[in-house]
Each structure stands twice: as C-alpha cells, then as structure tokens.
N, C-alpha and C positions, 0 to 999 in steps of 0.2 A: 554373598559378596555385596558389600555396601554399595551403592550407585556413585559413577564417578562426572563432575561434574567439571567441565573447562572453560574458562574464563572467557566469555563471549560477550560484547556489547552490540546496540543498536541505536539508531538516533530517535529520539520520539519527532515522530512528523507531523506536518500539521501549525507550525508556529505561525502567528501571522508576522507578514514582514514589513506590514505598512504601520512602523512603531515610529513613536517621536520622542521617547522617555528620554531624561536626562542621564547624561554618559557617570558612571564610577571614577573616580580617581586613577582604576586600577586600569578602567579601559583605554583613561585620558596616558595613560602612559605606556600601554602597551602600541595605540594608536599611531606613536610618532615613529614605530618600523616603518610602516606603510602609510603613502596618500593616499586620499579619498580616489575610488573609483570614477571615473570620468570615461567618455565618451572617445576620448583621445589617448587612454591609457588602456582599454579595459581589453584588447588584444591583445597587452603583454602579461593579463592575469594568471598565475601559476599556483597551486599548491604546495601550500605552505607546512600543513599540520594536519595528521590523522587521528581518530580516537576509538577503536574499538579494532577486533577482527571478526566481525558481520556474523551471519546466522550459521550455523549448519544441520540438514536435512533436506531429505529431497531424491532423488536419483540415487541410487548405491549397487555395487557388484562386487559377490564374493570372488577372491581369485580362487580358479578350478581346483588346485588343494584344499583351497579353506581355510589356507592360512595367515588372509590379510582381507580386509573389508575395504573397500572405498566408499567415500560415502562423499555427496555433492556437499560443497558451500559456499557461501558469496563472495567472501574472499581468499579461499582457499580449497581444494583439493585434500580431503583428511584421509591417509591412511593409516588401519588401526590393524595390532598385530594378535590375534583372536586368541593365541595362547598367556596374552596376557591384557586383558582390557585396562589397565591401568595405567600401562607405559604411556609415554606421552604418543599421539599418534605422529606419522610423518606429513607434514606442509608443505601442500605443492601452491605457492601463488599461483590465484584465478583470478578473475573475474565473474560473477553470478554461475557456477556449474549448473548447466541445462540436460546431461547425461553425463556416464561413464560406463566404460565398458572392457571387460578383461580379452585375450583372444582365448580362443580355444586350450594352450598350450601356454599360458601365461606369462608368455617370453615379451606381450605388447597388453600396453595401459592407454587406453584412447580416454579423453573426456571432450566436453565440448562449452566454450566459455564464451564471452562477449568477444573475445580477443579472434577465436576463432576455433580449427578443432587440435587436439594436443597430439604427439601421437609421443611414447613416453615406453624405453625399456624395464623390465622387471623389477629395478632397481630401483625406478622412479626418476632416469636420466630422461632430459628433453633429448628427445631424435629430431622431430622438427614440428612447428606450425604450420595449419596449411588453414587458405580460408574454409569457413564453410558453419555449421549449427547442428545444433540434435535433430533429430538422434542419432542414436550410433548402434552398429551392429557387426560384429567381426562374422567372415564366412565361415562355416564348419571346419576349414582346411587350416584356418586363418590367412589365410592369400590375399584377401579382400577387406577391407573395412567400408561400408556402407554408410554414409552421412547424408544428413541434409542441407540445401545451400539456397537461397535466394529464389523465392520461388520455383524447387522442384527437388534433384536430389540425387546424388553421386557416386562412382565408386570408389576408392581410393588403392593404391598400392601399400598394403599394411605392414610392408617393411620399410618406402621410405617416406609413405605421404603421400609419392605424386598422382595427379588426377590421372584416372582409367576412364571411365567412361561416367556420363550424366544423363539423366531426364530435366528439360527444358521446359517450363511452361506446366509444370504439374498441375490436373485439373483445379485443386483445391491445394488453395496458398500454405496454409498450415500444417506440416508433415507431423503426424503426432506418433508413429514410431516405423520401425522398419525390424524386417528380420528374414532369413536366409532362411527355407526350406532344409529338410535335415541332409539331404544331399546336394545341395547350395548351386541347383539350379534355379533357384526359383526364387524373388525378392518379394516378401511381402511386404505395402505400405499402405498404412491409414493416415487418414489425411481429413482435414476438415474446415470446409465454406462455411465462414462467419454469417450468420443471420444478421440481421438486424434488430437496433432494440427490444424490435416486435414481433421477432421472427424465431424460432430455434434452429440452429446451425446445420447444413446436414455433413455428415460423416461418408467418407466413401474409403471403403476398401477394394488395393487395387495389386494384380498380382502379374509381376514382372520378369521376361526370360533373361537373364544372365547373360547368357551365352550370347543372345542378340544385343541386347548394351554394351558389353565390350568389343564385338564385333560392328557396329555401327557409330561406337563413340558416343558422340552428340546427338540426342535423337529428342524428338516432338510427340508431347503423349497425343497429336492427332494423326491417329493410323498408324500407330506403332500397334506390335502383337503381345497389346496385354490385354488382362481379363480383370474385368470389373466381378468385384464378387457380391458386395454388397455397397448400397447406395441410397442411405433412408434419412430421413428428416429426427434424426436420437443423435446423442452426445456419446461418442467410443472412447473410452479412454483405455489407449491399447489395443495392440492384435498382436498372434503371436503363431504360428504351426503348433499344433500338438506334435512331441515328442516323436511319433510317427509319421507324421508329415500328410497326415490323411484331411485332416480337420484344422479349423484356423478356430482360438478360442479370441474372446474379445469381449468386453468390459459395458456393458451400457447401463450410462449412467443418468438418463433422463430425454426425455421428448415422446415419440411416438410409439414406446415398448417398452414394457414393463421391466424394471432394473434389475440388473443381474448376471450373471456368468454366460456366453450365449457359445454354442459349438457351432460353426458352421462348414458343412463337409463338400471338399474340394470336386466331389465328381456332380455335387446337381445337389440342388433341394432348397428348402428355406433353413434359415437358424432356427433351433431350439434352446429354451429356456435352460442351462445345467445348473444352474445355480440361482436361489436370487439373493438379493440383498446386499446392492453395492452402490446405494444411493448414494452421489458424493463421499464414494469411495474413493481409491485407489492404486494401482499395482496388481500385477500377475504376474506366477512366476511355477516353473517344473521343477526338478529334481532333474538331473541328466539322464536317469532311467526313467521315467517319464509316472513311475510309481507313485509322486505324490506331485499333489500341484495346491500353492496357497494363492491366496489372495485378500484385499480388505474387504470390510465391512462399514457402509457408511451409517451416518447418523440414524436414520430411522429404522437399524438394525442393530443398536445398540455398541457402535465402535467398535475397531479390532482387526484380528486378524485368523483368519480361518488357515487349519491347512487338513487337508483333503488323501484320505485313499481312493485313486482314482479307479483301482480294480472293482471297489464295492462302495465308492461312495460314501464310507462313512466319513465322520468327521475324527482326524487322528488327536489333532489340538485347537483350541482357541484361546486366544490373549486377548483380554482388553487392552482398549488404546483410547485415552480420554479426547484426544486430538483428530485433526481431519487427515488420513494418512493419504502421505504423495506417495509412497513405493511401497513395494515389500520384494524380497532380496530371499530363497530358499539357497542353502547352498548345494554344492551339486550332489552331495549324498546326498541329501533330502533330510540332517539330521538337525540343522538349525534354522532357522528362520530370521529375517531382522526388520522390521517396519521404519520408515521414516514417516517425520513432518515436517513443516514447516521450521522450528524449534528444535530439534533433535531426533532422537533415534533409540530403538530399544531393542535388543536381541535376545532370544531364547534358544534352550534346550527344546528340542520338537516333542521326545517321547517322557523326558521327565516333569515338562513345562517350566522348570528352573529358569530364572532370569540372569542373562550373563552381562548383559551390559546396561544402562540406564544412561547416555549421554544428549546433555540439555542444551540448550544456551541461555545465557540470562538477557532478556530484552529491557534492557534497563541502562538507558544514557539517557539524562539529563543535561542539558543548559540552559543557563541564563539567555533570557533574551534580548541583552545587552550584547553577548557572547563573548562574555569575559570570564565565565565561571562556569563549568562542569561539573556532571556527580557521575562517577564512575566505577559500578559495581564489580566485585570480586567472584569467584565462585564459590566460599564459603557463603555468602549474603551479607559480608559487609561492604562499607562503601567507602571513597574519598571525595575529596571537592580538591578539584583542579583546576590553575591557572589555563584556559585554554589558547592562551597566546606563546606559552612555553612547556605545558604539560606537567609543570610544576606541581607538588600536590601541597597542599595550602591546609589540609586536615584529615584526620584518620575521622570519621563519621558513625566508625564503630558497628555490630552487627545486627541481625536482624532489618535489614534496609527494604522500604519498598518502593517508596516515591521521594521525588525533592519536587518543590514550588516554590519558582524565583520570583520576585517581585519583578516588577516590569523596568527599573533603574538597576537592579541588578545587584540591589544592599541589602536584600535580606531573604531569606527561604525558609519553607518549612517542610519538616523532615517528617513522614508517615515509616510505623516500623509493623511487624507483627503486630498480632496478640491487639490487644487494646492498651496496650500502652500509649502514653498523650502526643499531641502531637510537639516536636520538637522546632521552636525557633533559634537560627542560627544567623550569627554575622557572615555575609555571605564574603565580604572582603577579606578580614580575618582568620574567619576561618574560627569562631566562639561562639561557645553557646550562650542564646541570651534569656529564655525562658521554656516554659511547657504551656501548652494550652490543651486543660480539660477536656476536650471535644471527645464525642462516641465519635472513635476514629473507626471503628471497624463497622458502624453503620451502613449498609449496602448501600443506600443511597446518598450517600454524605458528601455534599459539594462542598470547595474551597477554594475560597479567593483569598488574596492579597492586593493589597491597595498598588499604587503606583508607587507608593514612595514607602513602602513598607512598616508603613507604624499602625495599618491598621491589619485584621484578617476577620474575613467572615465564612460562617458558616452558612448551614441550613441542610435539614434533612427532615423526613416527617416521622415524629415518636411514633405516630399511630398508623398506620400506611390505613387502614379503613377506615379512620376521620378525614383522613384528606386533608388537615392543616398542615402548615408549614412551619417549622421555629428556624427562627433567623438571629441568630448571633453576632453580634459585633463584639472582638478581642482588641485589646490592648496588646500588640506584640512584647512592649518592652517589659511587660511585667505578667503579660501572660491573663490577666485580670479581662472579666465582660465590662462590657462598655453600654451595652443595652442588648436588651433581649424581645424581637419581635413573634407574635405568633397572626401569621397571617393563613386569610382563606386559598387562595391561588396564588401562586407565583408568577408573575407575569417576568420580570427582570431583577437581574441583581448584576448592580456594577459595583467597583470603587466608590461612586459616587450615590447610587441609587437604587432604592429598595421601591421597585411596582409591583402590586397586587389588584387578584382581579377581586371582587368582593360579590357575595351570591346574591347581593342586587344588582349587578352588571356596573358595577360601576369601576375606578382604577383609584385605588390609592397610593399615592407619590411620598415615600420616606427619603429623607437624608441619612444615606448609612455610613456616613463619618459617627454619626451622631445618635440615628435611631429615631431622631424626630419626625413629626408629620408634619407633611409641607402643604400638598394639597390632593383634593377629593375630584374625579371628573364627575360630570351630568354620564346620566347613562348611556353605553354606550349600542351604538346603529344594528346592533348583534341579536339575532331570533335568538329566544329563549336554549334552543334546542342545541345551541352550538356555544354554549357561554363556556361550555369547559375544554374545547379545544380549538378555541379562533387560535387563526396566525397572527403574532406580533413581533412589532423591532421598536425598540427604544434608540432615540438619536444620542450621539455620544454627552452631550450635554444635559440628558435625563426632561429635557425642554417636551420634546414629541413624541409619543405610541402611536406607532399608526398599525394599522389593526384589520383584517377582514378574515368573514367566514370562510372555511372549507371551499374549494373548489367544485364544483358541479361538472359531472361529466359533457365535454367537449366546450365549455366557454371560460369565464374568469369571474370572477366576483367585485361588488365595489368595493373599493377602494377607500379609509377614511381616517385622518389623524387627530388624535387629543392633542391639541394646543394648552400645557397647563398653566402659562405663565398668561395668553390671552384669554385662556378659561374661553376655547370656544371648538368646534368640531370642523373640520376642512375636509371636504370629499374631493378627493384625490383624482379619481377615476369611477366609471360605472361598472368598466367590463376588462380584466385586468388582473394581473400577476402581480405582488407587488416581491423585489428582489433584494434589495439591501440600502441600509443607507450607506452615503459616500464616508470614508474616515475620517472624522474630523470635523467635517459639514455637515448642514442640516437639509441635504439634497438626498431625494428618495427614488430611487432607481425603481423601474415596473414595466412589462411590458404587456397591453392591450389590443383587443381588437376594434375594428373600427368601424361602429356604427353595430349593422347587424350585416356587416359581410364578413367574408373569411379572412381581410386584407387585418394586418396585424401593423401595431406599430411600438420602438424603443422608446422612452423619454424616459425624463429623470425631473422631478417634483420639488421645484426650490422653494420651499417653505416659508422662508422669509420675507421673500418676495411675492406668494402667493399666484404664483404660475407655472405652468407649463411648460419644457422645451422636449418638443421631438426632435430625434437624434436622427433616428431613419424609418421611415411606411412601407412595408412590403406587400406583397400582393397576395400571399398566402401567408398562413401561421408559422413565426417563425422560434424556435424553437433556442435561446440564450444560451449559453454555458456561463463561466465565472466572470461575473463584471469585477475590477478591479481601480481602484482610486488613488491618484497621487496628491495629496494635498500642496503641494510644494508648487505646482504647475496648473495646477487644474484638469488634469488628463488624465481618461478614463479608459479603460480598453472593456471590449465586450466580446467571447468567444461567441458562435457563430456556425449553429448548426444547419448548411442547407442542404442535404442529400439524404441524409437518414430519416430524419427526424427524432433523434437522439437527443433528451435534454441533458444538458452538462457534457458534450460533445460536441467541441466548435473545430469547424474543419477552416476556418478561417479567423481569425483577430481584427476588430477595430477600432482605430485608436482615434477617439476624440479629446479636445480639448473646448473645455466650458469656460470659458472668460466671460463676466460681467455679465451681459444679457446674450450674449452671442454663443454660438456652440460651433465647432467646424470640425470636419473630419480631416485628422491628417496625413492619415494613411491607413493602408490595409495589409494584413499579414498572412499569404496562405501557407498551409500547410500540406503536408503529404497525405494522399486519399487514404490511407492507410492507418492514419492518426489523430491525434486530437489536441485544443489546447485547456489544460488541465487548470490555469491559473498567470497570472502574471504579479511579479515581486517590485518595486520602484523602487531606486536607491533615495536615500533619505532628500536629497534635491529634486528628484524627479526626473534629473538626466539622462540615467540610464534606467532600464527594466530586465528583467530576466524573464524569456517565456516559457514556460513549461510545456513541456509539448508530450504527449504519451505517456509512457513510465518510466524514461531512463532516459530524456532531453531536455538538456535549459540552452537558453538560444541566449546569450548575453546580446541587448541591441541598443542600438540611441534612441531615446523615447519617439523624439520629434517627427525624425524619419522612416525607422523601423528601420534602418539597418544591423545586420547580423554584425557583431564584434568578436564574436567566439563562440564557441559552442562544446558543451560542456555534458559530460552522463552526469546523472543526477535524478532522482525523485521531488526534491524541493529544494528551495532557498530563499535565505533570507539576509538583509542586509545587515550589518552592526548599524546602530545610529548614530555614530561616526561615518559611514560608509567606506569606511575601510577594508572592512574584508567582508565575503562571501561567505556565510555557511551553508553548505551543501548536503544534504541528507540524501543518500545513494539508495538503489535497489541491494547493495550489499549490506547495507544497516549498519554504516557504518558512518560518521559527521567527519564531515572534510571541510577544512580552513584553507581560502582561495584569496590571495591579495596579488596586488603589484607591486613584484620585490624585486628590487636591484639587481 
C-alpha cells in the first residue's frame, strides 16, 4: 500500500520582527481593514485569519478491538479507522494533545489539551471538559480516569468528569506518566524535578493507594502512605506495571545509569538493566497478555522500534524509524505495532513486518515578512502563494516544492524545488514567473539571500569543502543573469549590502554586493594566529563596523574590538567581555563585562559614533543576559535577565531601557513566573507597543514605556507587519495566526 499523506502546514519560526521594509501595494490595501496597533487598542486585538492544521504525532492509543488509532496533534485529535488507512481520519478540535487514552471497554476516549482534559464517548461525542493536563490513565475496571493537574495529580469519575479525589503538592512538579496497578489498587506515578542548566533532573517514582485517595480526598504527599520506589539523579521517560503487576518497567534515558529498558520489582531490590538502547528514545508499551512488550530505540542505537517476546527475550520485530520517536502504541493482541514523532506516525504488521500506514505532515509555511503573501504546501508537494489578508490564492506554484524566499518588501521570492532544478524567481505580487537562476541549488551548504528590494539575490557555497574557499555570487533576478562572481578566503558577512571576508593574513576584506566591488582592506586584525578561523563577528547594519573577538576562555570574557572601515582605524571596545549584538539599525554594540578582576559584572552598550561607553546596569556577581532586543523608533531596548539559575538565554525577569542622546534610563522592569522565562521581545514598527514572549506558548502584548500587560495571547513568536497592523503569531500548534483590531 502506497504511504498516504495529509495535508498539514507549519509556520517557520524565527522571523525577525524589528523590520522597517517598505510596505507592497498589496499590503497598502489590505492594511486599510485594520488600524495600526496602539497601546489604546491593543486589548481589543482578535484573530482574524488562520493558515494551516498544525503537526501531527506524538501520544497515540489503539482502542481495545483495534479497530481505531488515535493519535495526538496540535490542532487536532486524529482518529484513523485501521481497516482502512486511507479513509479520511475523524477531527476532534485540540489544542497541542499532550496524551490520549482509550478505557478498558472502549465505551470512553479521554485526551488531554491546553484547554484542558477531554472526556469524549465511543463515537467521539464531547461528554464534558474538566480542568486538568497529562497524563491520562483509565482504571482496569474503567471507573476511574487518573490525570495530572497543577502541581500534583487527580482522580477523575470516568463517566462524568467529576473530580474524586487529588494529590496536592506532588514532590516533583512534572508528572511524566501515571498508571493503575492490574487490580487498580495501586497508582503508579513518575515525575520529574527540573535540574538546572547545570544540573540533570532527577526522576522520582512514586507508588500510591487508591483506596486511601478516594477515601481521604484531598490529601499532601507529606505523610501520606505512599512508597517511593525509586528516586535518582537519570531522566525516565515512563513507568508502567508489568502486565502482572509484580514489576514496574521504565525508560531511562540519560544521567547517572546506563540507557535502557530497566524492571524494577515491587517487593525490594535495585532495578536491572532488561534492555538497552533507548537513548533519546521513546515509548513503552505490552500486549494485554503481557506476551510481547515494544519499545524505541534512540539515536545511538540506530532508530526504531523493537518489539520483544518477553517469555524468551528474543526480538519478534524491528522497524526503522529515521526520526526521534515520542511513542509507540502495541495493540492489545500484540499483532501491530505503531510509532510516532514529532511529524507523523508509522504502523506495522508485527509478525509479517508489512507496513500498513506511513502518515506525515508537511512542515512547510512560508511568508513574506511584509505578511502579505504566503506559500502553502499540498500533500502531493505542490504549492500555492496566498493572499494572507483573505486567503486568496494568487498562483498554483506547481510541484515538487521545497522552500519559498521573500524579499524583505515583500515583491519578490525565490522558489527552491527537488532534484537540481534552478532556482525559480517569481512576482511575489502577481503571482509570475519572472526568471531561473543557475545556482547548485541542491548544494548542502548553499545559502540565499535576497536584497531588500529584490532585484538582486546572492549566493555562496564552497565548490571544494577541503579548500575552504567560498564562491559568492551575485544574480540579476530580472533576468536571472550573474552580476559578479566572488571567490573569497573566509566568510566573515554577507548582507544585501555587504560582502566581508576574513583573509589568511588576518586581515577583513569589505565588498559591495550590489555590485561585487572592493571597497576596502583592514590593517590586521587584534586576533592570535591560533583563532583566525573561528573569532566571533557582527557586522553593523550599514557594513560601516566588524567588531570581532576571540573564543571565550573558561570562566572570564575576552577583548573586545571593532574595525572602523570608513575611519580605517581599530576601537577596543572592552578588555573582559561578551560582546551581544548590534542595535537594529544603529551602530550601538550591546556586551556585557566583568569589572576590573572581580566577579561584579556589568550591561552597556558601545555607541560607536560617539566613541563611548554607556552602562546600563553593575551587578555584584556574574550576570547571565538572555535576548537584548532594539526599537529603533524610540530608542528602547529590553534585556532578559537571568538571576537565580544562572541559565544563559533564560531571563526570569525584562528590562526595559531607553537610550536617548547621551543619556540611558531605565523604565521599567518586567518579572515573570519562577517557572519560566523571557524568550525574546517583538516592537511594533513605532516602538509603542512590544510583545514579550515568555516560555513556549506566551506573548504578553504591553505598552513599551510602562510595561503594562494589554492582552495576552498563546503563541511561540511574533511579529509585527510594518504597517503595524496586524500580528503574526506562530503557535506551538504550527500553525500562523493573523491577529488585528477588527471592528
């Protein structure tokens, strides 16, 4: 049976949103639905427009006949009917599915979403919502459904929902699964305390009486009568009773014990090893007669999926799996098997090894970063280019599709396909082709730009990967034609604007890549021999300044120092120092140093032009930055703010300064929940409002000035139009959502 494959998109994430490109025609008119987002509007922001239906893989449960799979997705609930893999499956609207779970008797379909947990008859009717989170586990009898809920973990009444009894305060925050003993006196749960950066997590399994939870209610896991079984400093992913209820098996996946399948027996003793080879694996799973049990196999076991006679150990089947598998699913004869990932899902025949299902999704949305124009693929692999302000489709783009690259104004893209065919430039307005450009498109390392205003595209990739040069291409988009063709030593930068290289006398060569020409040569640069081929550099947006330093040295920072090309002279920045990013648009250079030779550390930001200094804040220990972020519009800059972990790129707090003329002030502070972090901040094209991203699934909409909260919003990123009209929101569902202020 051929692989069947259903039409699934995602957002690519990642866009930067501090753009100032000039607006399209198409967006100057789609613009006039909606005003600009303001500080006074930005609580009435609604969605407007969705584009894809998100990933699926993940969590799945055969029902006890066998004859339906569910299977977890981000925005949906898929049930597929196993006598025929091809029929469309049934679409339960979700949000991100974190479990699912069949009862005993198959008469109840539990899963568990952002919304909360589902509880859903045979048929796939909602019976009710109750709150709560995965996992899920129905009781032997099905009388019981066993969830997780906010810090600990519940029973549920599996006919209507309502809460039975709860554990308050579970040792460790993270309940990573649960399961009912085979006579359903007995609750098993693994759980697991987050380490810190520097730390690995430890895992505790913990085993709970039934009968006293629902006789007690509400109860405190201090001095309640359960039994810790195990409690070690390694990563479990899963626990589960053996089929006989003698042995609890479970998953370890890394830290302090070697990876692999482990048993550990309910009357006394340590775990043993029963299996290995589950490194960043997996899923586990029995047969209802307890005769076979599968499981994955991670990366450094060659992927896949094992399934096991457990009488004698041998191995009955194995499937590769190219992917990092999140589950595997045996059904309850033990006669099929099914793996998920992140992406899809794949089922088999156990004893013929036949493959009966192959379902994918395609990760593949594109738009313009104007966010007037989409590319939205099919499940055969072709694609279209859509209006994203009406969903319109503006061009069939034809098949074999892999990527689209919008220019930064939003007028033109280039289309990558299979095979080596060329790459394709298209009017992005239109919706016309307007030429091909030669490039070794299937080159593994082959980068591609586009100009701002799309009339130029460049390449670069190295013919010879053991020469170490680089060829640098400039295209002609209208006609597809080179424009100049560079072959440089190092690549240090490639913009729209500018072609730097590092040259094997340490020196930086400055091209014009409009053009191809040489601009200018630096004096050699401050760099020991031993590190000229992997210094850190950032080129300032106007190709004006590199600033440049060695490797870091364990436990301090390095100096600091910039090529000035236009004064032809060298500026040392700092001695002892981090250097972070420049500001967008300005030629201000974010870093942050220690001070002097104590451990007190301090923020500033290096205004170039002026050839000074400003500290922003001096702390009294090393303080550890997340995402600095830059409004050009206002001058105000926020900087995540890690103090408890010491977590880099983990700000448990936001500060928001503003850099006017020689002055710097801070205007406020932003904290967040111990429990999270700030991942990034977005500016609307005024700089009046911001969006902070907070965790993986919070955007806090606020007024720059004061940090007030305006709305708050699930989401993985965003970014503004520059118009500032609408919001695009990239979700954990993978899915781009269009957010304005509509009438």
């Amino acid at each position: 049976m051929m692989p069947r494959r259903i039409y699934l998109v995602c957002a690519l994430l990642g866009l930067s949103a501090a753009l100032t490109a000039s607006v399209t025609l198409a967006a100057q008119e789609s613009s006039t639905l909606y005003p600009p987002i303001t500080p006074e509007n930005a609580a009435q922001i609604a969605q407007v427009a969705a584009y894809g239906e998100g990933w699926i893989g993940g969590p799945m449960a055969w029902s006890p006949d066998g004859s339906t799979l569910a299977v977890a997705g981000s925005a949906a609930l898929w049930i597929y009917d196993t006598s025929d893999w091809d029929a469309p499956p049934v679409s339960i609207p979700a949000s991100v599915v974190a479990d699912v779970n069949y009862s005993p008797d198959g008469s109840r379909l539990a899963f568990a979403d952002d919304a909360g947990i589902h509880l859903l008859d045979a048929d796939g009717n909602a019976i009710t919502v109750v709150e709560g989170r995965a996992p899920l586990d129905f009781s032997p009898d099905g009388s019981l459904l066993a969830a997780g809920e906010s810090r600990g973990i519940q029973l549920l009444d599996a006919a209507s929902g309502e809460w039975v009894a709860g554990v308050i305060g579970q040792v460790a925050p993270q309940t990573g699964s649960l399961d009912f003993s085979p006579d359903g006196l007995t609750l098993l749960v693994s759980s697991v305390s987050p380490g810190s950066c520097m730390d690995f997590p430890a895992s505790i399994i913990d085993l709970w009486p039934v009968d006293e939870m629902i006789a007690r209610g509400a109860l405190s896991h201090v001095g309640a009568e359960r039994v810790v079984l195990y409690n070690e400093d390694t990563s479990v992913r899963g626990a589960l009773f053996t089929p006989e209820g003698d042995e609890v098996v479970f998953e370890i996946t890394g830290g302090d014990a070697e990876p692999g399948v482990y048993l550990l027996p309910l009357a006394g003793g340590s775990g043993r090893l029963a299996q290995e080879g589950t490194i960043f694996g997996g899923g586990l799973s029995f047969s209802r007669d307890g005769s076979r049990f599968a499981y994955a196999l991670g990366q450094s076991y060659g992927r896949g999926v094992r399934v096991l006679d457990r009488a004698g150990g041998e191995i009955i089947a194995e499937f590769p799996v190219s992917a990092w598998i999140e589950a595997v699913a045996l059904d309850a004869e033990g006669a099929r098997v099914a793996a998920a990932w992140e992406t899809g899902f794949s089922a088999w025949e156990v004893e013929s090894g036949s493959a009966l299902a192959e379902i994918s999704t395609r990760v593949t949305f594109f738009s313009a970063i104007d966010g007037t124009r989409g590319v939205i693929v099919h499940d055969d692999g072709s694609a279209a280019l859509i209006d994203l302000s009406d969903g319109r489709e503006i061009a069939d783009l034809g098949e074999g599709f892999v990527s689209a690259r919008f220019s930064r104004d939003g007028s033109r893209m280039i289309v990558t396909r299979l095979g080596d065919a060329p790459l394709e430039v298209w009017d992005a307005v239109s919706g016309q082709p307007i030429s091909t450009i030669d490039a070794d498109a299937v080159a593994p390392d082959l980068y591609l730009l586009l100009s701002d205003d799309g009339v130029r595209a460049l390449t670069s990739h190295q013919p010879d990967a053991l020469a170490g040069a680089t060829e640098v291409i400039v295209w002609d988009t209208a006609s597809g034609a080179v424009l100049t063709r560079l072959t440089v030593d190092a690549l240090v930068a490639l913009t729209g604007l500018h072609i730097v290289e590092r040259t094997d006398h340490g020196t930086l060569r400055h091209y014009d890549s409009r053009t191809g020409e040489f601009v200018d040569e630096s004096a050699p640069l401050n760099v020991h021999p031993d590190f000229l081929d992997n210094f850190l550099s950032l080129i300032s947006a106007d190709g004006r300044y590199v600033a440049y330093q060695e490797p870091r040295e364990a436990g301090r920072g390095r100096p600091i120092d910039v090529w000035d090309f236009e004064a032809r002279q060298e500026i040392r920045v700092a001695d002892d120092a981090l250097m972070r990013s420049f500001a967008a648009g300005e030629n201000l250079l974010f870093y942050e140093g220690y001070v002097g030779s104590s451990e007190a550390s301090r923020l500033a930001v290096y205004d170039l032009e002026a050839g000074e200094a400003r500290i922003l804040r001096t702390y009294d220990t090393w303080q550890y930055t997340g995402p600095i972020d830059y409004s050009p519009a206002n001058g105000v800059v926020t900087v995540g703010i890690e103090s408890e972990t010491g977590c880099p790129g983990q700000g448990t707090r936001t500060e928001v300064w503003r850099i006017d003329g020689e002055t710097t002030e801070l205007l406020t502070t932003i904290d967040t929940d111990e429990d999270t972090y700030t991942r990034g901040v977005t500016f609307s094209p005024d700089g009046a409002v911001m969006v902070v991203q907070q965790g993986e699934d919070r955007l806090v909409i606020m007024e720059t000035l004061s940090g007030q909260a305006l709305a708050t919003l699930g989401g993985y990123s965003a970014r503004f139009t520059p118009d500032g009209t609408r919001l695009l929101i990239d979700g954990r569902d993978r899915r781009t959502q269009v957010w304005a202020v509509a009438d």
